[in-house]
N, C-alpha and C positions, 0 to 999 in steps of 0.2 A: 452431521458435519455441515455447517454453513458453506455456501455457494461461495463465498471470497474464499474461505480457505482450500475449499477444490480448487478454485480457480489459477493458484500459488504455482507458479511454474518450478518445476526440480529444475539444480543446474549439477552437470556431473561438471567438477572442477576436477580437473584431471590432474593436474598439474599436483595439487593437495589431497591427490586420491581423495575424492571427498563428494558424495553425493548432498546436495544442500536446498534448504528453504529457507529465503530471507523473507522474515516476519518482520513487517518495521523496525527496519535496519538489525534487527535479531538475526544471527543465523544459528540455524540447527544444524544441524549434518550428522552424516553414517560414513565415516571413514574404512575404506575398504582396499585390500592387496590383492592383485590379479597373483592366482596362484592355481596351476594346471588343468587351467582350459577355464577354470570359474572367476568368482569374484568370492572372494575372503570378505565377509563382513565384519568388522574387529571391533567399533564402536560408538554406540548413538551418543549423541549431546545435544541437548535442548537445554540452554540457556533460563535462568532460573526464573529471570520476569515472564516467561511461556510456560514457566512448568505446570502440570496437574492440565491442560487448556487441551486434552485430543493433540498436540501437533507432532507429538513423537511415534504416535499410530498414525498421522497420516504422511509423515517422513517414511515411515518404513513402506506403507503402502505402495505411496508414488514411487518408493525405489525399488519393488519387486517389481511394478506394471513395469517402469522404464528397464531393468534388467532380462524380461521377460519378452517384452519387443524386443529386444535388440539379441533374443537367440540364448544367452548365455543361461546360466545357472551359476548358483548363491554355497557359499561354504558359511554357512551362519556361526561366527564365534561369538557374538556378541549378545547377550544374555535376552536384551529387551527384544531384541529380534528373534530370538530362538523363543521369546513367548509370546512376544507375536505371533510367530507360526504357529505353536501349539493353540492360539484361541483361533485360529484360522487354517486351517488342514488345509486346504485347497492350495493355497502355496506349496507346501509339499511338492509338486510337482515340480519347481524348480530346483531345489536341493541336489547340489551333486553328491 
């Protein structure tokens, strides 16, 4: 992963349930439902001039780190997430 795209700040748009990285003027996002005490992960979109490019692994990423500071735990329903986790066990740990 190149340094600009670590660099890419998550924004949690709250208002659009929507955890997001804007890629020149692209956004991705992980649309998510606060559901008993977690966050519901429902589902990834990357935008198709990004697609195949890493940024849908690094949307999920920054959005488990950002979930994971801030205490909570993840209801993963969303498929790319739930395989994310699976090539990344360590996540795991936040799964309600």
């Amino acid at each position: 992963m190149s340094t600009e795209i670590k660099d890419l700040p998550l924004k949690d748009n709250k208002q659009a349930q929507q955890f997001e990285l804007n890629i020149d003027g692209n956004i991705a996002f992980i649309a998510y439902e606060p559901h008993r005490g977690a966050l519901a992960l429902t589902h990834t979109e990357v935008p198709i001039a990004l697609e195949g490019k890493g940024f849908g692994s690094v949307l999920v990423q920054k959005t488990l780190t950002y979930i994971e500071a801030a205490q909570q735990k993840i209801i993963p329903l969303c498929p790319f997430v739930l395989s994310y986790i699976k090539r990344h066990p360590e996540w795991e740990r936040i799964v309600q």
